[in-house]
MARDREN-428961 format. One record per residue (C-alpha): x, y, z negated; residue number from 1. Coordinates in Angstrom, 1 decimal, padded with zeros to 4 digits. Each point is the difference from the previous one (the first is absolute). Layout:
residues N
+--------+--------+--------+------+
:      u :      v :      w : zalo :
+--------+--------+--------+------+
:      X :      Y :      Z :  NUM :
...
+--------+--------+--------+------+
This chain:
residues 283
+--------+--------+--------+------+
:      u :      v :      w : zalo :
+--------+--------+--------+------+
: -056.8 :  100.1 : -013.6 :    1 :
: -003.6 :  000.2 : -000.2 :    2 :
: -001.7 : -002.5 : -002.2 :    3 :
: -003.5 : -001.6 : -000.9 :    4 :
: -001.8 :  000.3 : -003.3 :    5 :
: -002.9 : -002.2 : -000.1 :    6 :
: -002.3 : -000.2 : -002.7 :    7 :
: -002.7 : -003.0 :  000.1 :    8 :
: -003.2 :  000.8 : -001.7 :    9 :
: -001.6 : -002.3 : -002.0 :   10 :
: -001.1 : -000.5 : -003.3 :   11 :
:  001.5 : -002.6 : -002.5 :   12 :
: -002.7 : -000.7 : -002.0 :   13 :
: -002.6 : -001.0 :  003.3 :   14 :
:  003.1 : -001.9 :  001.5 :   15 :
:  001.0 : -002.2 : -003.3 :   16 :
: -003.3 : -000.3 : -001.3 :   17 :
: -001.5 : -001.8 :  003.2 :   18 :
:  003.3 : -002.1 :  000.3 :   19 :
: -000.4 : -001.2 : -003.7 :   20 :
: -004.0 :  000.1 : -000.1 :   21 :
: -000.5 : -001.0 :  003.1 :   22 :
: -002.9 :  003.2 : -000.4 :   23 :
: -000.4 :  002.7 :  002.5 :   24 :
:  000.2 :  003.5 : -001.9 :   25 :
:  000.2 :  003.4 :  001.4 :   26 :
:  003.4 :  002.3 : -000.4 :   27 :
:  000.3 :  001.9 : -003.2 :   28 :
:  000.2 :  003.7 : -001.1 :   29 :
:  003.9 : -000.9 : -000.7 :   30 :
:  001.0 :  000.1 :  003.7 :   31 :
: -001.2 :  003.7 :  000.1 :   32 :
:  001.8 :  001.0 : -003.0 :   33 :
:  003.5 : -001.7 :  001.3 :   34 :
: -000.1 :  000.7 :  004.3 :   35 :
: -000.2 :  003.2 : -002.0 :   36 :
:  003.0 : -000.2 : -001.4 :   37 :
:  001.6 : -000.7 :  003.3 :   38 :
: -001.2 :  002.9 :  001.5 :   39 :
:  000.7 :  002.2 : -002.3 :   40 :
:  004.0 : -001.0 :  000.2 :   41 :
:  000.0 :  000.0 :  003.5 :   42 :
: -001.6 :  003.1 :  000.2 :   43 :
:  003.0 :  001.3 : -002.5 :   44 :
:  002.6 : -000.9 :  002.5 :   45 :
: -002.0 :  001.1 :  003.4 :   46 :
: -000.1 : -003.9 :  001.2 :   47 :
: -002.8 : -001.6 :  001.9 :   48 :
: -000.7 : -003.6 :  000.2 :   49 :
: -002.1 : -002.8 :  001.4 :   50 :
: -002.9 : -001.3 : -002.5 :   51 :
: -001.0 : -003.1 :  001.1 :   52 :
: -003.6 :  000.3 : -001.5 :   53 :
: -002.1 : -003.2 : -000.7 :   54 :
: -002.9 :  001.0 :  001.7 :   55 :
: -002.1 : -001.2 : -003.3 :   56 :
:  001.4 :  002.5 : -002.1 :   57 :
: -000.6 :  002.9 :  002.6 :   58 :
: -003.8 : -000.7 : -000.4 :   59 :
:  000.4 :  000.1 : -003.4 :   60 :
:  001.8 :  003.0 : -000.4 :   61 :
: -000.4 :  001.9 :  003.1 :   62 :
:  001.7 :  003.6 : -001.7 :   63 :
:  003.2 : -001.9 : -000.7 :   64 :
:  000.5 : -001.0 :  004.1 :   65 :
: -001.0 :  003.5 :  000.2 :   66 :
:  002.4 :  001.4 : -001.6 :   67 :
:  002.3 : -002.3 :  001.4 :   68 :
: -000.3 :  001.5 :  003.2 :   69 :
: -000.5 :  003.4 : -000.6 :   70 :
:  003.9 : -000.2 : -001.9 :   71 :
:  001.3 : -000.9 :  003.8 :   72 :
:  000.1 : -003.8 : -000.7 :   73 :
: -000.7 : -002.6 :  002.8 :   74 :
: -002.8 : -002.5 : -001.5 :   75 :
:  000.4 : -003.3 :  001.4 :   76 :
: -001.9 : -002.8 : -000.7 :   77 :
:  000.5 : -003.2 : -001.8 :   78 :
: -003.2 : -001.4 :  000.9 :   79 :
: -003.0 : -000.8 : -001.9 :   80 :
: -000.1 : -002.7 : -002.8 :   81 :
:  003.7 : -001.1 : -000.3 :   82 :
:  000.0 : -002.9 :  001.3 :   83 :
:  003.1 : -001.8 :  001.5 :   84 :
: -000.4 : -000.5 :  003.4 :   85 :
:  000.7 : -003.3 :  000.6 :   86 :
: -002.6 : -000.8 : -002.4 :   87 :
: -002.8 :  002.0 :  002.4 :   88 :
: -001.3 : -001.5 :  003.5 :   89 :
:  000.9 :  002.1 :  002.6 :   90 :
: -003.8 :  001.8 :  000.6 :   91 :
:  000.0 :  000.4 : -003.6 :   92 :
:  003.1 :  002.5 :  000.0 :   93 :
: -000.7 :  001.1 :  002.9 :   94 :
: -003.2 :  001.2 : -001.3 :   95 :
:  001.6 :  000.9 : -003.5 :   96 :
:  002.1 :  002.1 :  001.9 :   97 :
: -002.5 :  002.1 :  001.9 :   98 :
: -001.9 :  001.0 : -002.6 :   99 :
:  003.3 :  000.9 : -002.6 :  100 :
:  001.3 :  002.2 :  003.2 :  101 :
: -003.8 :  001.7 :  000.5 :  102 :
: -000.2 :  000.7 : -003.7 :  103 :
:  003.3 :  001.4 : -000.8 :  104 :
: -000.2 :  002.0 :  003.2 :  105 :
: -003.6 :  002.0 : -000.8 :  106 :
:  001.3 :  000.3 : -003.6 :  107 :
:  003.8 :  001.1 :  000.5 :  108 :
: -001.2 :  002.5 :  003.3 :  109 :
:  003.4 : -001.5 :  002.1 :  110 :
:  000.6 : -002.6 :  002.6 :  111 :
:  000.8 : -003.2 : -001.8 :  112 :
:  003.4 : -001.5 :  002.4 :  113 :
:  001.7 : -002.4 : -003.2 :  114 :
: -000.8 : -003.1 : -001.5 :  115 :
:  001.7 : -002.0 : -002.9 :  116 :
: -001.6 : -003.6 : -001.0 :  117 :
: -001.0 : -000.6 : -003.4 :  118 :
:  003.2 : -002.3 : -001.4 :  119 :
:  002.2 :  000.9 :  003.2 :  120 :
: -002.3 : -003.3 :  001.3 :  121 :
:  000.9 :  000.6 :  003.6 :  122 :
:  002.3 : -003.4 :  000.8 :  123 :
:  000.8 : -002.3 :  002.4 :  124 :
: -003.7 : -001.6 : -001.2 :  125 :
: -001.6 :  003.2 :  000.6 :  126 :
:  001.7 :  001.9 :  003.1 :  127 :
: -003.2 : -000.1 :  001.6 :  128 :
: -000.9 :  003.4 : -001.9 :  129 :
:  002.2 :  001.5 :  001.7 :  130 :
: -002.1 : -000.2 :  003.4 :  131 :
: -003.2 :  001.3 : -001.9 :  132 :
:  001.5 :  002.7 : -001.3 :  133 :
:  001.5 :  001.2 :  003.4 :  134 :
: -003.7 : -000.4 :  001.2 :  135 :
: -001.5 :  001.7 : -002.9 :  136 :
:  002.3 :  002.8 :  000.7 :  137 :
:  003.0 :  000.0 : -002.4 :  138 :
:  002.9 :  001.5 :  001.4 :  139 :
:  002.6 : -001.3 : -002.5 :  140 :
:  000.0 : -002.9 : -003.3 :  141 :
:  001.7 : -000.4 : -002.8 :  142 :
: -000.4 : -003.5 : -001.4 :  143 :
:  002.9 : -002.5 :  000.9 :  144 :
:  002.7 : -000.4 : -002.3 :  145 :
:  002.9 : -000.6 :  001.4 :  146 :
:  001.2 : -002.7 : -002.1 :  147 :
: -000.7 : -003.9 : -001.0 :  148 :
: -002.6 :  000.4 : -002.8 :  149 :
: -002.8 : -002.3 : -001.7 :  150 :
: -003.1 :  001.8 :  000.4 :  151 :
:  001.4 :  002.2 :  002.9 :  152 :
:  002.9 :  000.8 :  002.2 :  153 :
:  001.3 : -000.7 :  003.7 :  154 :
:  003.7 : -000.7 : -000.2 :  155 :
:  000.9 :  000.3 :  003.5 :  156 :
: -001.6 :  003.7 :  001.3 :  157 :
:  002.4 :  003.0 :  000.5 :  158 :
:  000.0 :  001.6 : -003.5 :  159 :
:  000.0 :  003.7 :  001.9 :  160 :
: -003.1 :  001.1 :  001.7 :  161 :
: -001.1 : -001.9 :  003.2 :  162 :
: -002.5 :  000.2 :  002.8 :  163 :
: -002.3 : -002.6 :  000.2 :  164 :
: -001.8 : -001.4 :  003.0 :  165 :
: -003.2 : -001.5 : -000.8 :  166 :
: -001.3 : -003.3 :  001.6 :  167 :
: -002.7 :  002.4 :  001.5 :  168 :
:  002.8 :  002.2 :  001.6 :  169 :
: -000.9 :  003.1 : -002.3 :  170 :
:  003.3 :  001.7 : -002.2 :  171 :
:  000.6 :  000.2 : -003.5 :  172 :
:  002.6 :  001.6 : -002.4 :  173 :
:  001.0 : -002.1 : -002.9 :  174 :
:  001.8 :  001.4 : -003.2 :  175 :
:  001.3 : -003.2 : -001.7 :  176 :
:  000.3 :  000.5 : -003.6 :  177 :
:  004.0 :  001.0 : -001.1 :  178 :
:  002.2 : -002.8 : -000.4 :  179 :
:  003.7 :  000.3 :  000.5 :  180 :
:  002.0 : -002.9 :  001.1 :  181 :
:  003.5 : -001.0 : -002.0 :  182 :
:  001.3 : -004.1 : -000.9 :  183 :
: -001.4 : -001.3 :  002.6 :  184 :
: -003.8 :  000.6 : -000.9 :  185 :
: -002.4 :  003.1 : -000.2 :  186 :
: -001.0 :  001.8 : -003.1 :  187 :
: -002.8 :  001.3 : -001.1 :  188 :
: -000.3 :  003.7 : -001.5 :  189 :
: -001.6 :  003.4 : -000.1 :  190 :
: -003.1 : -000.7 : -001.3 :  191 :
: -002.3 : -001.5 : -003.0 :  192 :
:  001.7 : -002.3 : -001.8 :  193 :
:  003.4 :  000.1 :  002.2 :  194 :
: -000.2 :  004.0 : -000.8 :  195 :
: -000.8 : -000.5 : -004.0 :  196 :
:  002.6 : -003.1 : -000.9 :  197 :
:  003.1 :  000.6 :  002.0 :  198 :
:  002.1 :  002.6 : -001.2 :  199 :
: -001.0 :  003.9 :  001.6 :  200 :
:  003.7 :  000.0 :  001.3 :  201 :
:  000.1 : -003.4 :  001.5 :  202 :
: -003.4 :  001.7 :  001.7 :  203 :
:  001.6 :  002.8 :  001.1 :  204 :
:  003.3 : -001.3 :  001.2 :  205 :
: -002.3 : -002.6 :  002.3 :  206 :
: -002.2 :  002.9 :  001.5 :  207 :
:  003.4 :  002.2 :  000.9 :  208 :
:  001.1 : -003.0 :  001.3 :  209 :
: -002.8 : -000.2 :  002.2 :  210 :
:  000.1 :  003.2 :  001.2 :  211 :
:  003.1 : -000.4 :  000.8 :  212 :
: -000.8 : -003.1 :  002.5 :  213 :
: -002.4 :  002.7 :  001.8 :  214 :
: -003.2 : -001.2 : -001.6 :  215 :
: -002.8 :  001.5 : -002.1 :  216 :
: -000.7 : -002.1 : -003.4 :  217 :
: -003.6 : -000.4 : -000.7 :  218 :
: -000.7 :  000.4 : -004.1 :  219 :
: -003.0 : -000.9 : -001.5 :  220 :
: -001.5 :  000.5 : -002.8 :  221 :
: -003.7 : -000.5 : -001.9 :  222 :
: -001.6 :  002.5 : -001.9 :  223 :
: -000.8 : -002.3 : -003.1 :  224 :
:  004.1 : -000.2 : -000.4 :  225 :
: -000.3 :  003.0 : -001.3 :  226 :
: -002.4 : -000.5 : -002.5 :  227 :
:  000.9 :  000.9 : -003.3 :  228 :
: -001.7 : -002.8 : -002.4 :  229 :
:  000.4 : -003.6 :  000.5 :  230 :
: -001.9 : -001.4 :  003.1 :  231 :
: -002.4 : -003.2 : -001.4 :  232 :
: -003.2 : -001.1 :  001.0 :  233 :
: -002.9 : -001.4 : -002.3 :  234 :
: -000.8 : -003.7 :  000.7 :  235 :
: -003.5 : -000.4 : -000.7 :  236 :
: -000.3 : -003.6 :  000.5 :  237 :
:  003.5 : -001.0 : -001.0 :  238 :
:  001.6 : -003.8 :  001.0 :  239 :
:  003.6 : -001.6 :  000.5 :  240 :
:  000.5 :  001.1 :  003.5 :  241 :
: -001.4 :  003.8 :  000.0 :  242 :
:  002.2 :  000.6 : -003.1 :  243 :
:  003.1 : -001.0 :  001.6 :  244 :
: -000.7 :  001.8 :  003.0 :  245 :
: -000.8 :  003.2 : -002.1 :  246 :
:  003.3 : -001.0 : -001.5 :  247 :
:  002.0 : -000.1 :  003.1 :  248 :
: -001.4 :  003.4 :  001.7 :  249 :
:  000.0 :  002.1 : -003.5 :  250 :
:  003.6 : -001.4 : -000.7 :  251 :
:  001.5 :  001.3 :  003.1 :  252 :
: -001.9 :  003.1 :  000.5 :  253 :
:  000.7 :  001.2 : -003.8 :  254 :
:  003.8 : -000.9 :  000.8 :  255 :
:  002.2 :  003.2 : -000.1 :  256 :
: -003.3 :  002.1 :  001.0 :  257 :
:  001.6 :  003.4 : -002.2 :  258 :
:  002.5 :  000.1 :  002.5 :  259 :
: -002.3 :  000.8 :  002.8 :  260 :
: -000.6 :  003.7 : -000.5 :  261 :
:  003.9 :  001.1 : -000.6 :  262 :
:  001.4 : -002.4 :  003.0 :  263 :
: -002.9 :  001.7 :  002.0 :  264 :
:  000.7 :  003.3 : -000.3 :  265 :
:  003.8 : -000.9 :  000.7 :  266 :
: -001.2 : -001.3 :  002.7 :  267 :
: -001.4 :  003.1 :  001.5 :  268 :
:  003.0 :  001.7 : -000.6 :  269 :
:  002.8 : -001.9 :  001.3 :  270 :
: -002.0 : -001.2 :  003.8 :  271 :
: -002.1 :  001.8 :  002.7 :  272 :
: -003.4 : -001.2 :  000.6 :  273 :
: -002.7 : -000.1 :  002.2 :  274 :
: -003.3 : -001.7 :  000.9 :  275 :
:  000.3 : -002.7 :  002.2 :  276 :
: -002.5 :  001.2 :  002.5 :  277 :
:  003.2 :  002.6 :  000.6 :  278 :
:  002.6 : -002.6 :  000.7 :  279 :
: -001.2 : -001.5 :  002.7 :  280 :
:  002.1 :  001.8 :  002.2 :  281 :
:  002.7 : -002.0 : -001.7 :  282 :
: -000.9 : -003.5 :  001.7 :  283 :
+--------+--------+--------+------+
């Protein structure tokens, strides 16, 4: 059973310092050195995967998008600025999402067919983004979670991959996020923190599981869970509220981080994978 590997590209220091700052800063060198990393494993064990590239970090670093696709990745994009959606007007991601889609597709020399939303920010609020992308061209998305969530998740959407018909009549593939469902309820796993605090077996067992249903589990992953020193973020101006919030993103994202690399590699091992530009033929 083929499944999808999915990396989203993005830099921890940019996204944490404007959500603590409230300051706009550009990505650092650090994303190079561990979408790097990534590569280089997957390279190891002959797998391709989707990079869902913010499209800031592309014009940054144009040679790592490059190299990207010259390994036989698909880049996808994962818009501009990282902004949830259903915090944007609809012109405004509309427009966000042309120019993220232009950009990565001059830099990466490939059609550009995927989109993920910053924050998995496409909900019952936001399904409208749905039709824009079908009219900005996407053939598939990747950005509903499949479960009842605070910042994201729609419970009640198949949890394999679907067709959707647009209000506008136009087609397009969703991969939900993975979530198995056992209790009564659906559950989360595969990916960031689900991938680094549950137990790798518990992980595996759910993804076998899957297959076994007939579906593909979506993983994903970010590159700076791989980093190798502790992810922090200077506070210039420092008060009550952007310390706590500093708190609350370091906190989790430090959690069980030296587990990433080892459970990754497993990973590789044990499943089949493939970008998710391939699996369309699935749906």
């Amino acid at each position: 059973m083929l499944n999808a590997l999915t990396i989203d590209v993005e830099d921890w220091w940019q996204l944490v310092h404007w959500k603590v700052t409230g300051e706009v800063v550009p990505p650092s060198p650090a994303v190079v050195k561990e979408t790097e990393f990534i590569l280089d494993r997957l390279a190891a064990y002959q797998v391709r995967a989707t990079f869902f590239v913010l499209a800031n970090v592309a014009e940054t670093f144009p040679g790592l998008i490059r190299r990207i696709a010259d390994a036989g990745h698909e880049v996808a994009s994962h818009g501009l600025s990282h902004t949830r959606v259903y915090l944007q007007s609809p012109d405004t991601f509309r427009e966000e999402t042309k120019r993220a889609k232009r950009l990565l597709e001059e830099v990466a020399g490939q059609p550009v067919r995927g989109y993920r939303a910053a924050e998995f920010s496409v909900t019952h609020r936001s399904l409208w983004a749905l039709d824009v992308l079908a009219e900005e061209d996407f053939l598939y998305d990747s950005s509903i979670f499949p479960i009842k969530g605070g910042r994201y998740g729609i419970p009640d959407v198949p949890l394999r991959p679907y067709r959707i018909l647009t209000n506008q009549g136009s087609t397009l593939v969703e991969f939900p996020l993975t979530a198995i469902e056992r209790w009564g309820r659906r559950w989360p796993i595969a990916g960031g923190g689900y991938f680094r605090l549950l137990p790798y077996r518990l992980t595996r067992a759910a993804i076998q599981a899957i297959n076994n249903e007939g579906r593909p589990a979506v993983i994903y992953l970010h590159p700076y869970e791989f980093a190798p020193e502790r992810l922090s973020v200077r506070i210039s101006r420092p008060s009550l509220r952007s310390y706590l919030t500093y708190i609350r993103h370091a906190g989790v994202h430090n959690l069980a981080r030296a587990r990433v690399a080892a459970r990754f590699v497993s990973l590789l091992r044990e499943f089949e994978f493939a970008p998710l530009g391939e699996l369309m033929g699935c749906v």
